[in-house]
C-alpha positions as CSV (number, residue, x, y, z in Angstrom):
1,X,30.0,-2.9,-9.3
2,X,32.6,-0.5,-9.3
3,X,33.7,2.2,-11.8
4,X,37.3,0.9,-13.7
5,X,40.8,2.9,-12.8
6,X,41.7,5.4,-15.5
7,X,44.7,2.3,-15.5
8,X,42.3,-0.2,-16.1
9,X,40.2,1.6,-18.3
10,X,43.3,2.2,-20.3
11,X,44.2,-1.4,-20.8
12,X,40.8,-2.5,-21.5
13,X,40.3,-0.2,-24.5
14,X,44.0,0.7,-25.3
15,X,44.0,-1.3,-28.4
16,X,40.1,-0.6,-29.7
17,X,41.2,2.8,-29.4
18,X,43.9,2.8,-31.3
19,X,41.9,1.0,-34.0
20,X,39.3,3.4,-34.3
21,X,41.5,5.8,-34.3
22,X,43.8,4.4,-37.2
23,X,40.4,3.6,-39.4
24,X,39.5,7.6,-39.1
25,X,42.8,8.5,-40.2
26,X,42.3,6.6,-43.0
27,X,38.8,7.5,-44.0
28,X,40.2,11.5,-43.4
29,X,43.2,10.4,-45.8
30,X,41.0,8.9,-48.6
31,X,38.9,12.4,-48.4
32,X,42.4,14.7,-48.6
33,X,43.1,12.4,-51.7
34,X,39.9,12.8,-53.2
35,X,41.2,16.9,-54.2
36,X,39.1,19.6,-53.6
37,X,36.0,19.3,-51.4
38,X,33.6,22.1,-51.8
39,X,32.4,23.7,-48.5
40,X,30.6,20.8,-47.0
41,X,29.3,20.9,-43.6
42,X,30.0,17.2,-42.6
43,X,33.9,18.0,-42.6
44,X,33.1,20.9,-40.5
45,X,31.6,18.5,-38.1
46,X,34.4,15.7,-38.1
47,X,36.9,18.5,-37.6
48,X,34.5,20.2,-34.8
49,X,34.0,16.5,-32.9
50,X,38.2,16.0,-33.5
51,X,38.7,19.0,-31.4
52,X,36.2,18.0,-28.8
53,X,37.8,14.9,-28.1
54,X,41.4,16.6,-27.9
55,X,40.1,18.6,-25.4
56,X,40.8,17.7,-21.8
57,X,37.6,17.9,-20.2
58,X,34.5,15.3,-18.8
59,X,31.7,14.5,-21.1
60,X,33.4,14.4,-24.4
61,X,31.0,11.4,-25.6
62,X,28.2,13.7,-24.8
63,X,29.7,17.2,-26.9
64,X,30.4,14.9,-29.9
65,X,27.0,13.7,-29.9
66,X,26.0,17.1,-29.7
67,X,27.8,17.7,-32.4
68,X,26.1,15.8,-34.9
69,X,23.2,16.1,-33.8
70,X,20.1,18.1,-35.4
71,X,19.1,21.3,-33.5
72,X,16.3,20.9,-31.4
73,X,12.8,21.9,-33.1
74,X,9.4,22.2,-30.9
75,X,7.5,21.9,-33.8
76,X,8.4,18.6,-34.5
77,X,6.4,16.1,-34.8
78,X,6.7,11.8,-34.5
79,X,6.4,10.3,-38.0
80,X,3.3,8.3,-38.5
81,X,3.6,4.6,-39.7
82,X,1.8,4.4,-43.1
83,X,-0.5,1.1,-42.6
């Protein structure tokens, strides 16, 4: 199996895109007209993952996961089930 041209890549998931992309808009939009946000972190995020995915470099998917992702803690440990 081979890897799709940027071309066909492009006209496979044009259109999803372009959805996704409208539906964030509009989730941003209903924040903006919510007023004044106090200094959340979250927005700090979307606008950090935003510029990752503006940028013109490989492994976007991979920064944005990054991104929202928790810091990585040696201590932690795998949550027991409770039977």
């Amino acid at each position: 199996m081979r890897p799709l041209t940027a071309a066909e890549a492009l006209d496979r998931y044009f259109l999803e895109a372009r959805c996704r992309i409208l539906d964030l808009a509009a989730i941003l939009d209903r924040i903006d007209r919510g007023g004044n946000l106090p200094n959340d972190p979250r927005i700090h995020q979307l606008r950090q993952a935003l510029d990752a995915l503006r940028a013109d470099k490989p492994s976007r998917a991979e920064q944005v996961q990054m991104i929202f992702s928790l810091p990585y803690d040696a201590n932690w440990e795998i949550p027991r089930s409770r039977s």
